[in-house]
mmCIF file of the protein (N, C-alpha, C, O) and its ligand, coordinates in Angstrom:
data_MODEL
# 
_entry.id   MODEL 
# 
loop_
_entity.id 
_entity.type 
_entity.pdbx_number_of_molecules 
1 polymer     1 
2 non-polymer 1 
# 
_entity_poly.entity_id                      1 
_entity_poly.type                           'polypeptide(L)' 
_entity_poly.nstd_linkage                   no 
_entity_poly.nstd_monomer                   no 
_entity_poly.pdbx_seq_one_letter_code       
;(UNK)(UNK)(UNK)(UNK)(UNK)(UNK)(UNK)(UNK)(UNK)(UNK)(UNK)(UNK)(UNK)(UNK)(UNK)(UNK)
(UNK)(UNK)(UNK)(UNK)(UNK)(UNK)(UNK)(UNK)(UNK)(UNK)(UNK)(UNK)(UNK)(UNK)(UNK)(UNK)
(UNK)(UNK)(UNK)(UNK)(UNK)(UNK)(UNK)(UNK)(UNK)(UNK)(UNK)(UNK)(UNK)(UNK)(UNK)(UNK)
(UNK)(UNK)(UNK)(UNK)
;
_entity_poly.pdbx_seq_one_letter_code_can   XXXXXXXXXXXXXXXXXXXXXXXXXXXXXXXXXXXXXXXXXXXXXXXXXXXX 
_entity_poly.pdbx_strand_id                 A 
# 
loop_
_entity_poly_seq.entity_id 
_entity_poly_seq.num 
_entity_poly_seq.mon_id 
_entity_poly_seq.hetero 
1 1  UNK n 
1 2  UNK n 
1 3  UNK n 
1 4  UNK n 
1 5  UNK n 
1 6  UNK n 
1 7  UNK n 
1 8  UNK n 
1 9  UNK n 
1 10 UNK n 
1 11 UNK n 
1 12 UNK n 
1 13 UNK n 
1 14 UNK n 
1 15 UNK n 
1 16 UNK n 
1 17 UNK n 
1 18 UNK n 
1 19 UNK n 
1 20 UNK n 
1 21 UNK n 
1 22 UNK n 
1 23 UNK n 
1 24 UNK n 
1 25 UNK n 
1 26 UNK n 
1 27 UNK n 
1 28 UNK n 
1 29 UNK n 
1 30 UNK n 
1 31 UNK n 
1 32 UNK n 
1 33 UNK n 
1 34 UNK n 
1 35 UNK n 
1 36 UNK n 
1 37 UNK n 
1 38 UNK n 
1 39 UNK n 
1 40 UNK n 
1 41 UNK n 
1 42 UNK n 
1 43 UNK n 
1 44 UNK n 
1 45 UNK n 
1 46 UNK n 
1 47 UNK n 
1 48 UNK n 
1 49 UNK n 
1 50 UNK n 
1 51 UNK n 
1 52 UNK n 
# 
loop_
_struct_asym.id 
_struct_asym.entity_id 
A 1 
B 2 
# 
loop_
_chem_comp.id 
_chem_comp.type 
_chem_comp.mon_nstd_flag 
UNK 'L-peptide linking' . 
ZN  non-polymer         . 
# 
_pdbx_entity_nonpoly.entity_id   2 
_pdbx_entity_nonpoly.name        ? 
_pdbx_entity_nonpoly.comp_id     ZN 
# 
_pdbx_nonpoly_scheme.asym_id         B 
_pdbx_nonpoly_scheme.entity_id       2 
_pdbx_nonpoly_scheme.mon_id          ZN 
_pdbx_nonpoly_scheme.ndb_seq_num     1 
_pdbx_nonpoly_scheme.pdb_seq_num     101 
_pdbx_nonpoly_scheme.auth_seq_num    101 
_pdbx_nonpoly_scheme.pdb_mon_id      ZN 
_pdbx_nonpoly_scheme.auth_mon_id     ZN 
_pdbx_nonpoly_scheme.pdb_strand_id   A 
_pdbx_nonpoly_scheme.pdb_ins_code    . 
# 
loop_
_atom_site.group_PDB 
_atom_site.id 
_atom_site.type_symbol 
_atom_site.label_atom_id 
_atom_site.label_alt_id 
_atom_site.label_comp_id 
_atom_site.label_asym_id 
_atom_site.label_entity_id 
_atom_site.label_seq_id 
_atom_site.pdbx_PDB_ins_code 
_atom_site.Cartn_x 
_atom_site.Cartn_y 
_atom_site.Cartn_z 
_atom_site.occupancy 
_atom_site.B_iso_or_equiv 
_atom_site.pdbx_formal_charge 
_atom_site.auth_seq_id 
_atom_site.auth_comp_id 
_atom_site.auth_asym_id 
_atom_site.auth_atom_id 
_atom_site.pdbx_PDB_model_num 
ATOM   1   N  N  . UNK A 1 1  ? -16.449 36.882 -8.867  1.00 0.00 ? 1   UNK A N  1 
ATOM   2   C  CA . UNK A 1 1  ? -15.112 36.448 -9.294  1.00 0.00 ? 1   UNK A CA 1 
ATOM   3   C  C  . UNK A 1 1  ? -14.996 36.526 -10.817 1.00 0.00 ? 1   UNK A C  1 
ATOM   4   O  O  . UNK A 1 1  ? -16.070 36.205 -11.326 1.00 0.00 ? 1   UNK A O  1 
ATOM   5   N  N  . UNK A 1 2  ? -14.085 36.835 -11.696 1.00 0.00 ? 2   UNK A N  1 
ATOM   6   C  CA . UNK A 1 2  ? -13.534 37.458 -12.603 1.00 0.00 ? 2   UNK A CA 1 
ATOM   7   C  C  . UNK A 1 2  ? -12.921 36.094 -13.314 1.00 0.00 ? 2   UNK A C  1 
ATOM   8   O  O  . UNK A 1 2  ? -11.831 35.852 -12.794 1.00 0.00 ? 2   UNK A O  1 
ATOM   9   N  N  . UNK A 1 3  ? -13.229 35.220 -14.230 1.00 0.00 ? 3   UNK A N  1 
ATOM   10  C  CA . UNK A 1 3  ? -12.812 34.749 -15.211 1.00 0.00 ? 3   UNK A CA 1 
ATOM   11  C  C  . UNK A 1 3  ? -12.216 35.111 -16.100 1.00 0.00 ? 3   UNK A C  1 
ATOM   12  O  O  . UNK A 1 3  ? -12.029 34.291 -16.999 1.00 0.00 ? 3   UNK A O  1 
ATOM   13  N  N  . UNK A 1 4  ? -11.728 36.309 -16.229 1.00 0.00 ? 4   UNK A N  1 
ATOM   14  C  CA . UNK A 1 4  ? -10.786 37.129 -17.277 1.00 0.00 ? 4   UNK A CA 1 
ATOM   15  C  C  . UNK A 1 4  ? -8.984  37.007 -16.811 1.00 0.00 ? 4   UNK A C  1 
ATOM   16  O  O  . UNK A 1 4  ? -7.933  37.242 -17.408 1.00 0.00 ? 4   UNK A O  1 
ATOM   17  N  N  . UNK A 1 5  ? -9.333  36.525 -15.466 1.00 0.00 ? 5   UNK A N  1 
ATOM   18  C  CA . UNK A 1 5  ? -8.206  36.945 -15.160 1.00 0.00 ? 5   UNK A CA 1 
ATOM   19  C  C  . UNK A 1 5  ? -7.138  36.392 -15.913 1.00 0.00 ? 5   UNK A C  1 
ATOM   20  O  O  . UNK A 1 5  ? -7.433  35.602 -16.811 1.00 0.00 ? 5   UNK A O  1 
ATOM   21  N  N  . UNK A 1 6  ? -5.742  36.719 -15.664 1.00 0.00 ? 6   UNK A N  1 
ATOM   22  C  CA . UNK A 1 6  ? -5.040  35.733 -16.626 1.00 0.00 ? 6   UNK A CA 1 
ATOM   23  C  C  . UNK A 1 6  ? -3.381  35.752 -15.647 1.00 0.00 ? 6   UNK A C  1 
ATOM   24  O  O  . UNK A 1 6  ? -2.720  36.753 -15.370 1.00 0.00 ? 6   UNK A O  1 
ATOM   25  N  N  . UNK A 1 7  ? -3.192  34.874 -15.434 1.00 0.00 ? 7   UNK A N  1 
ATOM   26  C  CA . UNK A 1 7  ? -1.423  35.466 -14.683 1.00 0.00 ? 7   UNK A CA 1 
ATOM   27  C  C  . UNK A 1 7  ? -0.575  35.278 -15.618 1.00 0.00 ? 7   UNK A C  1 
ATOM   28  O  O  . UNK A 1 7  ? -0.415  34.201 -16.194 1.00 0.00 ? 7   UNK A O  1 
ATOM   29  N  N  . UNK A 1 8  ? -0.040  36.181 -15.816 1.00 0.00 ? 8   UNK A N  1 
ATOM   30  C  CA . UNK A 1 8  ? 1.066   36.194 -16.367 1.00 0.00 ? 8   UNK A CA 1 
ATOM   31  C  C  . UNK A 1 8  ? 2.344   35.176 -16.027 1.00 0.00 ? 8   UNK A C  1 
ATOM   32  O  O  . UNK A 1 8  ? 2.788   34.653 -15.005 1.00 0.00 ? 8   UNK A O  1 
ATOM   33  N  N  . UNK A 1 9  ? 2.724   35.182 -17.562 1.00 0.00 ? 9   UNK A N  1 
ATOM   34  C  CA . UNK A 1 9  ? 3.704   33.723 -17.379 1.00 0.00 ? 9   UNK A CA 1 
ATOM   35  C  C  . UNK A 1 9  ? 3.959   32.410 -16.792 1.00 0.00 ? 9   UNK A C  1 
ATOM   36  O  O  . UNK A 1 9  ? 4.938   31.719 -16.508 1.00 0.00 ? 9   UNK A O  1 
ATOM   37  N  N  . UNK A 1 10 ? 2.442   32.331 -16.711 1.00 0.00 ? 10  UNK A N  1 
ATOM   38  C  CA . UNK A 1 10 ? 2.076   31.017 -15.877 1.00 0.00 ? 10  UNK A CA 1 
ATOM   39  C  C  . UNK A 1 10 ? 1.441   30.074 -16.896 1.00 0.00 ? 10  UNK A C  1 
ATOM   40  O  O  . UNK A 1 10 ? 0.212   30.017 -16.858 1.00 0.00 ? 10  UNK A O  1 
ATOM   41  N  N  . UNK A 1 11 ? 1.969   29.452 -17.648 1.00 0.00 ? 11  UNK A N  1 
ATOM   42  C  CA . UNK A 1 11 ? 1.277   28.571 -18.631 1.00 0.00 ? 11  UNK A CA 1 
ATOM   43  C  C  . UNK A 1 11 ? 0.414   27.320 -17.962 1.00 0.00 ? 11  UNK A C  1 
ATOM   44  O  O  . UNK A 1 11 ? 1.085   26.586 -17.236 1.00 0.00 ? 11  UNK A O  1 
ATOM   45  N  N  . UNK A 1 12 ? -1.360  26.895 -18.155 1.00 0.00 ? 12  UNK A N  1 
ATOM   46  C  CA . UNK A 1 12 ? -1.711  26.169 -17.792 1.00 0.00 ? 12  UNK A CA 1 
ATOM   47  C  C  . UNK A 1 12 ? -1.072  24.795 -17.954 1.00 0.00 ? 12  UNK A C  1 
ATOM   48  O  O  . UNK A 1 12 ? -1.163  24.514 -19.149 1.00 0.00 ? 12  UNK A O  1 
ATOM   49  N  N  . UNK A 1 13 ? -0.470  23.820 -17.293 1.00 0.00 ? 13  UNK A N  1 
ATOM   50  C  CA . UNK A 1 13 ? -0.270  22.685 -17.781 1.00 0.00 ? 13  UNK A CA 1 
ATOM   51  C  C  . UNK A 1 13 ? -1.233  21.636 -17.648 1.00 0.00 ? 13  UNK A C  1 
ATOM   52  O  O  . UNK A 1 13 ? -1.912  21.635 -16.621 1.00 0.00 ? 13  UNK A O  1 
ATOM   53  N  N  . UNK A 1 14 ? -1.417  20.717 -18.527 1.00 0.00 ? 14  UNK A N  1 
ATOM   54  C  CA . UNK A 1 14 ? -2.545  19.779 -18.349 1.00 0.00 ? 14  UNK A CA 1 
ATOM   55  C  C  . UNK A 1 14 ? -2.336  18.935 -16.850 1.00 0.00 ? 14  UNK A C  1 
ATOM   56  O  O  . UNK A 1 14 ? -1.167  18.893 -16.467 1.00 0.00 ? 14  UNK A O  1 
ATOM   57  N  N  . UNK A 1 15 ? -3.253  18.335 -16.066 1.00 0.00 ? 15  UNK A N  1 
ATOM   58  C  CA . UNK A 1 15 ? -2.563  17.641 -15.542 1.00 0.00 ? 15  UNK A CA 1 
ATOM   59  C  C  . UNK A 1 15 ? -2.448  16.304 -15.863 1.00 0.00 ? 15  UNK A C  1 
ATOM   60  O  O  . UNK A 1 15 ? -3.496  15.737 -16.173 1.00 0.00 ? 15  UNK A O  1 
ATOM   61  N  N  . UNK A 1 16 ? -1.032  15.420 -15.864 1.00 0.00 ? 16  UNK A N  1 
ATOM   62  C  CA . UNK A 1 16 ? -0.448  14.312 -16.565 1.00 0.00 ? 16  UNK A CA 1 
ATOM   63  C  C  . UNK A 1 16 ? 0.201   13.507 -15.550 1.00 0.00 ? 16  UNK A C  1 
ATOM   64  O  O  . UNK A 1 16 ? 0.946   14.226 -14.885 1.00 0.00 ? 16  UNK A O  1 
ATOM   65  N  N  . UNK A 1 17 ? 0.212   12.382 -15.194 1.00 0.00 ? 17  UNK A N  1 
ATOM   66  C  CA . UNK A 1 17 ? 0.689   11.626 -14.414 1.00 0.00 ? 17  UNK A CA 1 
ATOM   67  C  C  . UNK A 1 17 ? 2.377   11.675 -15.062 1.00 0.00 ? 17  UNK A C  1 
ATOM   68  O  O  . UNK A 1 17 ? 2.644   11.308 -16.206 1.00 0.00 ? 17  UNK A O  1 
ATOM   69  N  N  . UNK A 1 18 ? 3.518   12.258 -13.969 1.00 0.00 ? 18  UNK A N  1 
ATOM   70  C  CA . UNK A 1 18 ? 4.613   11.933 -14.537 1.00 0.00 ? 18  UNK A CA 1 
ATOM   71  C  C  . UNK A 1 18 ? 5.098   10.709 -14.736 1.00 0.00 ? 18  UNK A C  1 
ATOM   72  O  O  . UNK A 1 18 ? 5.942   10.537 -15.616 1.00 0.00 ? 18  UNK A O  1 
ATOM   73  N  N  . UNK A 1 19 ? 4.666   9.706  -13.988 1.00 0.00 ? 19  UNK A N  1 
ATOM   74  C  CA . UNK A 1 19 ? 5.051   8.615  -14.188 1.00 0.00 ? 19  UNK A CA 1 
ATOM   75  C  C  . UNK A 1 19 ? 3.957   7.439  -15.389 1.00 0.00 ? 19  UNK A C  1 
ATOM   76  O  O  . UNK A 1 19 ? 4.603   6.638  -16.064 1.00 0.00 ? 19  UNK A O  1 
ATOM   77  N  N  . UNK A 1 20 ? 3.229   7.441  -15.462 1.00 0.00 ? 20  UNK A N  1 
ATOM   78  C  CA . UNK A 1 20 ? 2.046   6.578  -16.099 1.00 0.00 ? 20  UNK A CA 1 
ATOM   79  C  C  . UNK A 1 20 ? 1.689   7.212  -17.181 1.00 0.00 ? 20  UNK A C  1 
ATOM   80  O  O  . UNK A 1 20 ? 1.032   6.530  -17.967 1.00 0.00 ? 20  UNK A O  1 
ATOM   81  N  N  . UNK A 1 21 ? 1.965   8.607  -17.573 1.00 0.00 ? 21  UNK A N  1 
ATOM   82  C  CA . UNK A 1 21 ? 0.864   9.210  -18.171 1.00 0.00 ? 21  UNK A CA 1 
ATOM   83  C  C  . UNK A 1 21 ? -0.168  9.752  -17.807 1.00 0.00 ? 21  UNK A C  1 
ATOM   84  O  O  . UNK A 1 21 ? -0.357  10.967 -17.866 1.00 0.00 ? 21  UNK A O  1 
ATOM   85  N  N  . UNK A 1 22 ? -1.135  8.749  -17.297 1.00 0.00 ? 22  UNK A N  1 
ATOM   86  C  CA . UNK A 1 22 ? -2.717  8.961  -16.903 1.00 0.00 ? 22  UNK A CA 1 
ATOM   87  C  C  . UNK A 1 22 ? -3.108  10.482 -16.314 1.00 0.00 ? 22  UNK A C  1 
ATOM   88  O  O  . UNK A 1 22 ? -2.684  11.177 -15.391 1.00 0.00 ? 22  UNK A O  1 
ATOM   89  N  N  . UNK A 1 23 ? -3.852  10.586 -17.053 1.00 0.00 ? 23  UNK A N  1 
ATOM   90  C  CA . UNK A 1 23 ? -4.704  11.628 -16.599 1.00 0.00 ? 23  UNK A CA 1 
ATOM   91  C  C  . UNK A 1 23 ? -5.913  11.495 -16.037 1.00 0.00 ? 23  UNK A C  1 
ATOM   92  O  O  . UNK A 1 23 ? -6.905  12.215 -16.152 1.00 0.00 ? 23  UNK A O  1 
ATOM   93  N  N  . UNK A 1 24 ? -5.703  10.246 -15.250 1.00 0.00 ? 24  UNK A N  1 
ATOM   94  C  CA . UNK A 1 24 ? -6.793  10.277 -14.063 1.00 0.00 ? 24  UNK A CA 1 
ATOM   95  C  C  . UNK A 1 24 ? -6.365  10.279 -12.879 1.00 0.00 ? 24  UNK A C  1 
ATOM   96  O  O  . UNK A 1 24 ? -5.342  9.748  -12.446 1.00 0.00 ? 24  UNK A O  1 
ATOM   97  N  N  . UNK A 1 25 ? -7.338  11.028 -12.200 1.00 0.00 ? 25  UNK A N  1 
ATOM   98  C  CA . UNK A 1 25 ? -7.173  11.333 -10.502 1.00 0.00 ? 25  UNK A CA 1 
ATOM   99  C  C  . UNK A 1 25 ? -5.666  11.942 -10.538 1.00 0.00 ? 25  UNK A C  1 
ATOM   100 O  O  . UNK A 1 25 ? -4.904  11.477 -9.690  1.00 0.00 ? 25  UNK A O  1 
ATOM   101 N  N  . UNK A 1 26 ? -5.180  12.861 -11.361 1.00 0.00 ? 26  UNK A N  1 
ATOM   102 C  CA . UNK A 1 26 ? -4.156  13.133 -11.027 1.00 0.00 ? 26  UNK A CA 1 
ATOM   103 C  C  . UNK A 1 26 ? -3.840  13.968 -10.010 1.00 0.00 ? 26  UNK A C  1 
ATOM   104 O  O  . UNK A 1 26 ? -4.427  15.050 -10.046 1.00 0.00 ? 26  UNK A O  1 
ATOM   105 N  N  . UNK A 1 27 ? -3.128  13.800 -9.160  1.00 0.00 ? 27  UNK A N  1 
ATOM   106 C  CA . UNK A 1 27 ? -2.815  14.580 -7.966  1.00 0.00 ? 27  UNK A CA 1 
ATOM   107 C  C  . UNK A 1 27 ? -1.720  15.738 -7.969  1.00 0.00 ? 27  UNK A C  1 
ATOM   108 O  O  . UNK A 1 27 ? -0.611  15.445 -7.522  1.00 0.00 ? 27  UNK A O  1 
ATOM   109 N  N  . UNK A 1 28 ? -1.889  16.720 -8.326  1.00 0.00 ? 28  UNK A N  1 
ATOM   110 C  CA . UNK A 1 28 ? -0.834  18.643 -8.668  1.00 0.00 ? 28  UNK A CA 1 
ATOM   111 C  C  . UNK A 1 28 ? -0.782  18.751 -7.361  1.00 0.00 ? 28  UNK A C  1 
ATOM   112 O  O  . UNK A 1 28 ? 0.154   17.972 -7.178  1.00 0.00 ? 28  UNK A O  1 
ATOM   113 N  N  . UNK A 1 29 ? -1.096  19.153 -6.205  1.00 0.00 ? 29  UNK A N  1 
ATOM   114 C  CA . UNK A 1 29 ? -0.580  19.080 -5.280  1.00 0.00 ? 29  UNK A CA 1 
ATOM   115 C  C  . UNK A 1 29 ? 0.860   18.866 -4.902  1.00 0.00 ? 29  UNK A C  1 
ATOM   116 O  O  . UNK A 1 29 ? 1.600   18.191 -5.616  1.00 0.00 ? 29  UNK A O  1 
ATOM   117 N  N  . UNK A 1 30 ? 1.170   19.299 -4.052  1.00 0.00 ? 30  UNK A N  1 
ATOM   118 C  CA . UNK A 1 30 ? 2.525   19.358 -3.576  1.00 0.00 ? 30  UNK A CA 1 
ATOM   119 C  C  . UNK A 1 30 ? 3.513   19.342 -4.749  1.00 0.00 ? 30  UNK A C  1 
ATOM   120 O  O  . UNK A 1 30 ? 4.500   18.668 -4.456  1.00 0.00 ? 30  UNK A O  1 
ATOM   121 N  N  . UNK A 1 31 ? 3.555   19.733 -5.667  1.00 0.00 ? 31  UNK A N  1 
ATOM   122 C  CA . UNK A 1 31 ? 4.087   19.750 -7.048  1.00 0.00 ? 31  UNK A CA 1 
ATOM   123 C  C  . UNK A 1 31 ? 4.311   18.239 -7.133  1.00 0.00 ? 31  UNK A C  1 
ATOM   124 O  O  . UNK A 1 31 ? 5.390   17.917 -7.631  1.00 0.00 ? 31  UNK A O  1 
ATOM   125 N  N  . UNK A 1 32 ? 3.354   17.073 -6.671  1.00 0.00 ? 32  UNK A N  1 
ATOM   126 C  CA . UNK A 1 32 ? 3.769   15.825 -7.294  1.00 0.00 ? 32  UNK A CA 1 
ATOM   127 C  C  . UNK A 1 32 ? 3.490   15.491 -8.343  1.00 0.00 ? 32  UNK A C  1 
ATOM   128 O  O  . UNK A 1 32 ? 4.341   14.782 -8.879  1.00 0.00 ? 32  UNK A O  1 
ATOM   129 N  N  . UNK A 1 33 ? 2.115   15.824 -9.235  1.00 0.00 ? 33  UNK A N  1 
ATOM   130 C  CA . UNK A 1 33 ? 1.594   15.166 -10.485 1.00 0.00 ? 33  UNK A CA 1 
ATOM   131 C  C  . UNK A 1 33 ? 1.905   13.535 -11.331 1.00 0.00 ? 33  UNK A C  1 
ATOM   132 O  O  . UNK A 1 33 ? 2.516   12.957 -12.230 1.00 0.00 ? 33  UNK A O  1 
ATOM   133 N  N  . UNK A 1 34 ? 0.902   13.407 -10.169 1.00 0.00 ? 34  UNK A N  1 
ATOM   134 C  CA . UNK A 1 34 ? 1.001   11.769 -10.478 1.00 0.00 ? 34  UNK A CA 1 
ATOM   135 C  C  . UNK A 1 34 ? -0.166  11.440 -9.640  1.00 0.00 ? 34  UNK A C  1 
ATOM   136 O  O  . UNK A 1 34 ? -0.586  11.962 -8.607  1.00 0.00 ? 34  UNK A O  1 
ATOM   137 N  N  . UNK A 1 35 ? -0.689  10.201 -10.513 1.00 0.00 ? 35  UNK A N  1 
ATOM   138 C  CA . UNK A 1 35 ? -1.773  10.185 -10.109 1.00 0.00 ? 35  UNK A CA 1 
ATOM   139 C  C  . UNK A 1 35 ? -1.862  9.297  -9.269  1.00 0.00 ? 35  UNK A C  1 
ATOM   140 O  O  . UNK A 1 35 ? -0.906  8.595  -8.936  1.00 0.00 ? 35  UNK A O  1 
ATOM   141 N  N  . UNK A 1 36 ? -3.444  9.163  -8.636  1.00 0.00 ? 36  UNK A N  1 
ATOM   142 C  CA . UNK A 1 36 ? -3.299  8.324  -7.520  1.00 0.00 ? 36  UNK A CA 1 
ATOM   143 C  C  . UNK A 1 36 ? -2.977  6.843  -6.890  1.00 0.00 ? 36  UNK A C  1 
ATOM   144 O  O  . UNK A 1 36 ? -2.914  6.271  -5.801  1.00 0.00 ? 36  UNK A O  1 
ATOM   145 N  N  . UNK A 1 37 ? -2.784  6.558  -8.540  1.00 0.00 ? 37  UNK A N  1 
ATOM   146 C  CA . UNK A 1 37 ? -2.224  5.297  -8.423  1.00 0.00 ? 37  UNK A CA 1 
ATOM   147 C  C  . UNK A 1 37 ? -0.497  5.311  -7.882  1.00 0.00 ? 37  UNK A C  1 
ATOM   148 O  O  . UNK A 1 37 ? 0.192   4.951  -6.927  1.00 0.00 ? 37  UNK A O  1 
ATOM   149 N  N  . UNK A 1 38 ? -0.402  5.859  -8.961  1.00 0.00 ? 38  UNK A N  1 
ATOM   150 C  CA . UNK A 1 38 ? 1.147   6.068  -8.681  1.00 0.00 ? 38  UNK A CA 1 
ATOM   151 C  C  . UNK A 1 38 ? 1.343   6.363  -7.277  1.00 0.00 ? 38  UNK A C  1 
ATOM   152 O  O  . UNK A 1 38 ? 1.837   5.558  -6.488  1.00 0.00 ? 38  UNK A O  1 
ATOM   153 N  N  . UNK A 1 39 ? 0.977   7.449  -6.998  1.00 0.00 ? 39  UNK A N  1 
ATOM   154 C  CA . UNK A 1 39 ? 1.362   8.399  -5.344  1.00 0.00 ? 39  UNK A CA 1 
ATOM   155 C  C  . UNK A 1 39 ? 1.450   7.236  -4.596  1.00 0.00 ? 39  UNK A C  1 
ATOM   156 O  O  . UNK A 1 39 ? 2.418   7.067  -3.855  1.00 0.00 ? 39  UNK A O  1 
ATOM   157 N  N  . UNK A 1 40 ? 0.256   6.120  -4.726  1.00 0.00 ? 40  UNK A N  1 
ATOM   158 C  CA . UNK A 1 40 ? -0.106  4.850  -3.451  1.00 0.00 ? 40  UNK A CA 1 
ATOM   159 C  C  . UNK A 1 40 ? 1.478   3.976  -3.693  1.00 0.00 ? 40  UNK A C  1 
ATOM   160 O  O  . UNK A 1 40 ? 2.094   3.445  -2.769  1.00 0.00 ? 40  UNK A O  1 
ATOM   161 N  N  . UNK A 1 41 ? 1.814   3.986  -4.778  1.00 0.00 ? 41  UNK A N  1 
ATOM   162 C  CA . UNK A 1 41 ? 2.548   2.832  -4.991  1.00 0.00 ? 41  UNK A CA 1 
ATOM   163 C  C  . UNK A 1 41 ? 4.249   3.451  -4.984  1.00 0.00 ? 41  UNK A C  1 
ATOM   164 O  O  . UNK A 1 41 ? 5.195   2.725  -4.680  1.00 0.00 ? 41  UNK A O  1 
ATOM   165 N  N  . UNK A 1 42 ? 4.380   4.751  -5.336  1.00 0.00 ? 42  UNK A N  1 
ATOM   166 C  CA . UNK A 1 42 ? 5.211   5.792  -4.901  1.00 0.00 ? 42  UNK A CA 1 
ATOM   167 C  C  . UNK A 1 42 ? 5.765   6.467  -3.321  1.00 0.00 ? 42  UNK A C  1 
ATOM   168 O  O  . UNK A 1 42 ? 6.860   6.670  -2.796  1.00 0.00 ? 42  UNK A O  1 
ATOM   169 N  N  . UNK A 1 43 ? 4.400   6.654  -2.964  1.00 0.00 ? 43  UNK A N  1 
ATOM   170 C  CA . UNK A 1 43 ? 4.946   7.594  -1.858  1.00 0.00 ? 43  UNK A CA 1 
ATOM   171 C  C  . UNK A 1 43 ? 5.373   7.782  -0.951  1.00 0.00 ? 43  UNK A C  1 
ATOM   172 O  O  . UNK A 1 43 ? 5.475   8.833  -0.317  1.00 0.00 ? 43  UNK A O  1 
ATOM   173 N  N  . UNK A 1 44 ? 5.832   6.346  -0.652  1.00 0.00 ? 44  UNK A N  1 
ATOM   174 C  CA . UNK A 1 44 ? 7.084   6.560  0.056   1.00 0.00 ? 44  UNK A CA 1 
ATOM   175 C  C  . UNK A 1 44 ? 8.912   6.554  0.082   1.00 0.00 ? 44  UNK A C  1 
ATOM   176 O  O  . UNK A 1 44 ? 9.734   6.785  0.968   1.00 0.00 ? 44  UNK A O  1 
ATOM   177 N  N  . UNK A 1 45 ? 9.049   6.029  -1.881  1.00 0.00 ? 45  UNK A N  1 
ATOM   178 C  CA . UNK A 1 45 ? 9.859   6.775  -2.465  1.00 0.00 ? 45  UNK A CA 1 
ATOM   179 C  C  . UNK A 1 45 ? 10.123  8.395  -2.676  1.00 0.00 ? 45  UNK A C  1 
ATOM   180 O  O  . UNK A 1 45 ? 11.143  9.084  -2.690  1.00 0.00 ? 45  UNK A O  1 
ATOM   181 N  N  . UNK A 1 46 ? 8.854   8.644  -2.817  1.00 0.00 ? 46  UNK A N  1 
ATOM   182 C  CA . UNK A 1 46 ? 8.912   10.040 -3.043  1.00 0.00 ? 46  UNK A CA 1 
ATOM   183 C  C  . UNK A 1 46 ? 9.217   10.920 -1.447  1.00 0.00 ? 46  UNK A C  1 
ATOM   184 O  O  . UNK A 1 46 ? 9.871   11.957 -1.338  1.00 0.00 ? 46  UNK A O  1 
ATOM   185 N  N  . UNK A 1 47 ? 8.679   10.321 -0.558  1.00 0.00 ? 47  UNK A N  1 
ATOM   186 C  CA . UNK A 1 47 ? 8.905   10.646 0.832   1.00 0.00 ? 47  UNK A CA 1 
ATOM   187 C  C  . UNK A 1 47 ? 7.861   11.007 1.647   1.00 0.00 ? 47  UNK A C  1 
ATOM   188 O  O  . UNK A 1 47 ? 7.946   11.577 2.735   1.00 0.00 ? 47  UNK A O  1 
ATOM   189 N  N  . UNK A 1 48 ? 6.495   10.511 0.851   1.00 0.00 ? 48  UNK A N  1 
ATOM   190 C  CA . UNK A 1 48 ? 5.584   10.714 2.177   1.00 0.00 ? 48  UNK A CA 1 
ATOM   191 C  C  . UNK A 1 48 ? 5.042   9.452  2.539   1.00 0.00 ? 48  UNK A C  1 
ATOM   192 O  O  . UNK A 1 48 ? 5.061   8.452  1.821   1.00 0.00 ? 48  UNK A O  1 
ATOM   193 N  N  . UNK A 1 49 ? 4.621   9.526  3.528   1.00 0.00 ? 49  UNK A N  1 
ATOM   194 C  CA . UNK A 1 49 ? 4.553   8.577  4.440   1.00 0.00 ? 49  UNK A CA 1 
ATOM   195 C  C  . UNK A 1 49 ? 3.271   8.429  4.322   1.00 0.00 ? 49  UNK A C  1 
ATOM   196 O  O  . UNK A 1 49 ? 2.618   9.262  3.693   1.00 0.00 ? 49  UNK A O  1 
ATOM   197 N  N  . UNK A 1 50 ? 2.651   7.275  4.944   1.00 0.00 ? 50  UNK A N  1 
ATOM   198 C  CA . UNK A 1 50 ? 1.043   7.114  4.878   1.00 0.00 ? 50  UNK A CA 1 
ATOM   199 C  C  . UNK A 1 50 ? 0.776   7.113  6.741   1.00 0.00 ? 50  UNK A C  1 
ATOM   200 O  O  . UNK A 1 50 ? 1.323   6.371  7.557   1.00 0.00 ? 50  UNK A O  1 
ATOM   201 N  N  . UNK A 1 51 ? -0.139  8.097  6.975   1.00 0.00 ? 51  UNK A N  1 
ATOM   202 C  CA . UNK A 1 51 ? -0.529  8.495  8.355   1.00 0.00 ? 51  UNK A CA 1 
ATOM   203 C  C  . UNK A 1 51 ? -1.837  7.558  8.587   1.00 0.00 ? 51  UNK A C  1 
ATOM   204 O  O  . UNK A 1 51 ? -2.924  8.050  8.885   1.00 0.00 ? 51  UNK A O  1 
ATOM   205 N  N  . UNK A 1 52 ? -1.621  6.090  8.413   1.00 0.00 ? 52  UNK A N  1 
ATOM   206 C  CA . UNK A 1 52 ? -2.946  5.581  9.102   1.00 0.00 ? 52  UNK A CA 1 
ATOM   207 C  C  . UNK A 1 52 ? -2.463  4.289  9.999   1.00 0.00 ? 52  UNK A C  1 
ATOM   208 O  O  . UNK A 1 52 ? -3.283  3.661  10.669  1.00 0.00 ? 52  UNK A O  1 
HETATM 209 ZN ZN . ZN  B 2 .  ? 0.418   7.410  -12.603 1.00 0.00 2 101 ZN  A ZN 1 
# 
């Protein structure tokens, strides 16, 4: 695998909790970026549901 690669017009973004800041455990996924605090205390504003 090739570390050179580069995509075009895809700027890395850090990942950043949109809501907190924090840049821990942040979760990029599903384009949420927010971390896992947030998501727990979020996500079912945001609209997911907890499956347990
Ligand atoms: Zn957060």
């Amino acid at each position: 695998m090739s570390e050179n690669k580069v995509e075009k017009g895809y700027k890395v973004k850090p990942k950043i909790c949109k809501l907190c800041k924090s840049h821990k455990g942040v979760i990029s996924k599903y384009g949420l970026k927010i971390c896992r605090r947030c998501f727990k205390e979020n996500a079912e504003h945001i609209g997911f549901r907890k499956y347990d």
